[in-house]
C-alpha positions as CSV (number, residue, x, y, z in Angstrom):
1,X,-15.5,-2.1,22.2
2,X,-14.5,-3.9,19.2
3,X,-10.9,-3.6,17.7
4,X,-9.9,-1.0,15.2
5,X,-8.9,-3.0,11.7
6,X,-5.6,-2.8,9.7
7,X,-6.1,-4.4,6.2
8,X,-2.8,-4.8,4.1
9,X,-3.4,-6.1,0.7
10,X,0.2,-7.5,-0.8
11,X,1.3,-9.2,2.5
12,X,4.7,-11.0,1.9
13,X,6.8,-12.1,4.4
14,X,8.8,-8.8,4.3
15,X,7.1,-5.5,4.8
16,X,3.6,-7.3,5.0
17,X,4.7,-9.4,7.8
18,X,6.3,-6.7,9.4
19,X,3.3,-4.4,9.4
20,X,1.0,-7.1,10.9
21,X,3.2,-7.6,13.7
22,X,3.4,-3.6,14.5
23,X,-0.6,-3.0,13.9
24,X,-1.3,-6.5,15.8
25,X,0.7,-5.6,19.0
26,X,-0.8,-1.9,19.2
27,X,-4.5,-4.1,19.3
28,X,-5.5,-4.1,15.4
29,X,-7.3,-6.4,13.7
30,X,-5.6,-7.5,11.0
31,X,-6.3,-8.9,7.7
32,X,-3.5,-10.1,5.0
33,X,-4.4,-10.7,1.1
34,X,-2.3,-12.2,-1.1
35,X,-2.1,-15.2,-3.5
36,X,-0.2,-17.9,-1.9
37,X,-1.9,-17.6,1.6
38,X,-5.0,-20.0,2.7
39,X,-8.4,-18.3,3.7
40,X,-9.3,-18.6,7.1
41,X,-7.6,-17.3,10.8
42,X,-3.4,-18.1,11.1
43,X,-1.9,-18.9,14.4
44,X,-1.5,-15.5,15.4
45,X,-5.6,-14.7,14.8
46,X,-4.8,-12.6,11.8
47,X,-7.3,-13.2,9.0
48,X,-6.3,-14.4,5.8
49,X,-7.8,-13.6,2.4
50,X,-6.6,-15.5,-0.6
51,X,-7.0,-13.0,-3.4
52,X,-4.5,-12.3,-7.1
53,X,-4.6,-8.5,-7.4
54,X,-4.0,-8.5,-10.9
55,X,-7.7,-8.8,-11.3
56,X,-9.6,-5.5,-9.6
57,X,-12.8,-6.9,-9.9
58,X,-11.6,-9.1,-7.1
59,X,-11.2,-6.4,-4.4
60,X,-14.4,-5.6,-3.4
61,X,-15.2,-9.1,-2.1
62,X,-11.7,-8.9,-0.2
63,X,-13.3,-5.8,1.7
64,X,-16.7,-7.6,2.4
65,X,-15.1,-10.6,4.1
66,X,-13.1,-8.3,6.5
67,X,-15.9,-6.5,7.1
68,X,-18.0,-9.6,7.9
69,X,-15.0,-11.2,10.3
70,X,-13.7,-8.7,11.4
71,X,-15.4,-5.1,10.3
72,X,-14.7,-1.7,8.3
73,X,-10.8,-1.4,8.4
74,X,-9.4,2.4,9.2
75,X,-6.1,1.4,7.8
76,X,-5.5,0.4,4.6
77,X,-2.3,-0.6,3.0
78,X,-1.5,-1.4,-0.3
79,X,1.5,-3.4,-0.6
80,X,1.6,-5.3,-3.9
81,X,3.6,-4.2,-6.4
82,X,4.5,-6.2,-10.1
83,X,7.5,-5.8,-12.3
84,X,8.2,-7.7,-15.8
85,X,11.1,-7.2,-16.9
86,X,11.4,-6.7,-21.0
87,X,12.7,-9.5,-23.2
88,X,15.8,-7.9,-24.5
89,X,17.4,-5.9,-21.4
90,X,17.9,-3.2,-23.9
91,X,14.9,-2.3,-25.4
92,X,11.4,-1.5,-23.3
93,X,8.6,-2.2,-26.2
94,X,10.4,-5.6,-26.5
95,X,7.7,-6.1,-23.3
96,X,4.7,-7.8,-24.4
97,X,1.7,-5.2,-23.9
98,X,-0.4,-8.0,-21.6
99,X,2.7,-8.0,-19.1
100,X,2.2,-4.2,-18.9
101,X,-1.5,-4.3,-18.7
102,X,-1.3,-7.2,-15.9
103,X,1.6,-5.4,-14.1
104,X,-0.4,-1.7,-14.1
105,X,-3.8,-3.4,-12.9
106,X,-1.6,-4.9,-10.0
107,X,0.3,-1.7,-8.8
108,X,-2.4,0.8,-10.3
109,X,-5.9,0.0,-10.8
110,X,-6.5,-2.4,-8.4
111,X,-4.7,-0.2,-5.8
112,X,-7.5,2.6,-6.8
113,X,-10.4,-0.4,-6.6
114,X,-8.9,-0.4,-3.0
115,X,-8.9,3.0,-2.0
116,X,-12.4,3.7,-3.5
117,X,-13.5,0.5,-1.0
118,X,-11.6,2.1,1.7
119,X,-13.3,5.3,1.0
120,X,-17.1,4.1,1.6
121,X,-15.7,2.0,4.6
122,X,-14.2,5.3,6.3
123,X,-18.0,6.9,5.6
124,X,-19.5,4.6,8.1
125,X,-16.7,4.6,10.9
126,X,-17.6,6.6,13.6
127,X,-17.1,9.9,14.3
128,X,-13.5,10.7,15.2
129,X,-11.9,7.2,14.1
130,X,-8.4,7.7,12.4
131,X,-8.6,6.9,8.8
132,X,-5.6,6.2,6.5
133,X,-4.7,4.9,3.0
134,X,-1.1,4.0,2.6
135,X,0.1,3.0,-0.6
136,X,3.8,1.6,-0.7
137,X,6.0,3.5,-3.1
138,X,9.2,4.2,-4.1
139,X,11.4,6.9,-5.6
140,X,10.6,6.2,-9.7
141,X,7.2,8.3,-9.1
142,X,10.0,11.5,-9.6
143,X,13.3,9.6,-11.3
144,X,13.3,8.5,-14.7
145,X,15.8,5.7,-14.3
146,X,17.0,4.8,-17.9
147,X,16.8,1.0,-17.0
148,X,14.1,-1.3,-19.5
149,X,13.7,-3.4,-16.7
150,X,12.0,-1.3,-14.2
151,X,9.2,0.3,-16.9
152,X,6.2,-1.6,-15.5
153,X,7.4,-0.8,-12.2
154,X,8.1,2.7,-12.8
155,X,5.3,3.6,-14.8
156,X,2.8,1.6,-12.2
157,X,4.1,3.3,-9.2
158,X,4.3,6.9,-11.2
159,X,-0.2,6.6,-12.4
160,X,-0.4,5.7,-8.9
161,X,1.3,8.3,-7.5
162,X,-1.0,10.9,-9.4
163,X,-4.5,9.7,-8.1
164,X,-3.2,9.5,-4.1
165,X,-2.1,13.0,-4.6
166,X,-5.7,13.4,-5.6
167,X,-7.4,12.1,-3.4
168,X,-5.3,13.3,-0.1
169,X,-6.5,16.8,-1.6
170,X,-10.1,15.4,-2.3
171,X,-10.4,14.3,1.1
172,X,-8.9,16.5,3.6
173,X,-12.1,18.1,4.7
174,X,-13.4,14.7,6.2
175,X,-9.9,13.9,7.3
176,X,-9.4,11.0,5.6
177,X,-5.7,10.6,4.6
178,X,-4.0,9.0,1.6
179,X,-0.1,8.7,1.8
180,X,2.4,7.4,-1.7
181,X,5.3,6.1,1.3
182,X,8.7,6.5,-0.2
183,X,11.8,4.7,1.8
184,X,15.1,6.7,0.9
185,X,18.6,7.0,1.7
186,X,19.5,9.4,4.3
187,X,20.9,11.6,1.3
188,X,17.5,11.2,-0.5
189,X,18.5,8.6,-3.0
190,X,16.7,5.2,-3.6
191,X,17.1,2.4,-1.3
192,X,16.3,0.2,-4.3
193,X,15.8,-3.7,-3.0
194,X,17.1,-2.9,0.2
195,X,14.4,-1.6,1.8
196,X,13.9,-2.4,5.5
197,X,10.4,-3.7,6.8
198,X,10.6,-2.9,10.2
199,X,10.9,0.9,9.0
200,X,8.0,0.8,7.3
201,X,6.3,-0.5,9.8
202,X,7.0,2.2,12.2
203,X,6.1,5.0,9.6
204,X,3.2,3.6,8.4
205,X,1.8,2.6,11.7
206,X,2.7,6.5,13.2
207,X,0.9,8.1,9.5
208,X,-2.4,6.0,10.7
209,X,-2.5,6.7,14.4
210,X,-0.8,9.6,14.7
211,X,-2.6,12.4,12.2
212,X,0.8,13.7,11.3
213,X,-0.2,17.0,9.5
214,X,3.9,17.9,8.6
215,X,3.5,14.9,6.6
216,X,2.2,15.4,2.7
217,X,1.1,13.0,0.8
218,X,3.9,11.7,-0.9
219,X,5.7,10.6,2.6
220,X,9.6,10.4,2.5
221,X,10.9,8.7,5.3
222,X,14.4,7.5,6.0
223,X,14.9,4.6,8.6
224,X,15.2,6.0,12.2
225,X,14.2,9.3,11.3
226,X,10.8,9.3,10.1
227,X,9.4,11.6,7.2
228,X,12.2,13.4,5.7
229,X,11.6,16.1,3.3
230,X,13.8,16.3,0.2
């Protein structure tokens, strides 16, 4: 029987890194994109797929070569996230409109090129496979924060937000789940840079394996606890 496979698409050494280690040791495949990596197999048999998500047309051939080493994934993460800051600290349209456009096609419409791959690869898994799209988020999808240099961030992670909610309704009836994760503070605020990996990694890998049906699709969760509604 072959292995089920995680794909996580933004795989840094924090969160990305932590998430391979969690899917690998509960018998994933696992395949890592990102630009800096080299294509090919690393020492721990995960498969690396050199790819720049700022460009959407390059996702499709990302989910071909997993499928051809190591098959359809039934977890998909999307990790990669982009934030220019504006030129004067003060003053958001002193941003250049291509750094927006790049920044939204990372944390936006490539994500969506990604979930509309994972979509036709969760038509051909076999009956009763757990299938799972989990987008890494954060809290600006519901706070304004009056800070110019978060506005790519914010307003990438906020049109993403919409289209998971979406699609977690759209696809409910085959089972297939999206999830917008969200790491907060035990009092509900934003963890900001501090976020912890090994936290996500628990979360994400108990929304994929677990069919959670407390847990909506925009997922709060709060280290050592789990999903936390606020």
């Amino acid at each position: 029987m072959s292995k089920p496979v995680a794909l996580i698409l933004g795989a840094g050494g924090n969160i990305g890194s932590a998430l391979a280690k969690k899917f690998s040791s509960a018998g994933y495949g696992i395949a890592l994109t990102a630009r800096r990596v080299t294509d090919g197999k690393t020492s721990e048999d995960y498969l690396n797929v050199k790819a720049d998500l700022s460009d959407p047309a390059s996702v499709p051939a990302i989910f071909d070569k997993v499928k051809k080493e190591l098959g359809t994934p039934s977890v998909v993460v999307y990790n990669a996230a982009a934030l220019t800051p504006p030129p004067d600290p003060e003053d958001p349209f002193s941003l250049a409109i291509e750094d927006l456009e790049r920044d939204l096609r990372v944390a936006t419409i490539s994500a969506f090129a990604a979930a509309k791959e994972a979509v036709s690869g969760f038509d051909s898994l076999p009956e009763g496979t757990q299938r799972a799209f989990i987008y890494t988020g954060n809290i600006l999808n519901t706070m304004v924060m009056p800070v110019p240099m978060v506005v790519t961030l914010g307003v990438g992670k906020s049109a993403a937000a919409y289209w998971i909610g979406t699609a977690a309704a759209a696809f409910a009836k085959k089972g297939y789940r999206f999830y917008y994760a969200d790491q907060r503070t035990p009092e509900g605020g934003p963890v900001g840079t501090v976020v912890d990996a090994e936290a996500h990694a628990d979360f994400y890998y108990e929304l994929a394996s677990k069919d959670p049906s407390d847990v909506p699709w925009h997922a709060t969760f709060v280290k050592g606890k789990g999903y936390t509604k606020f």
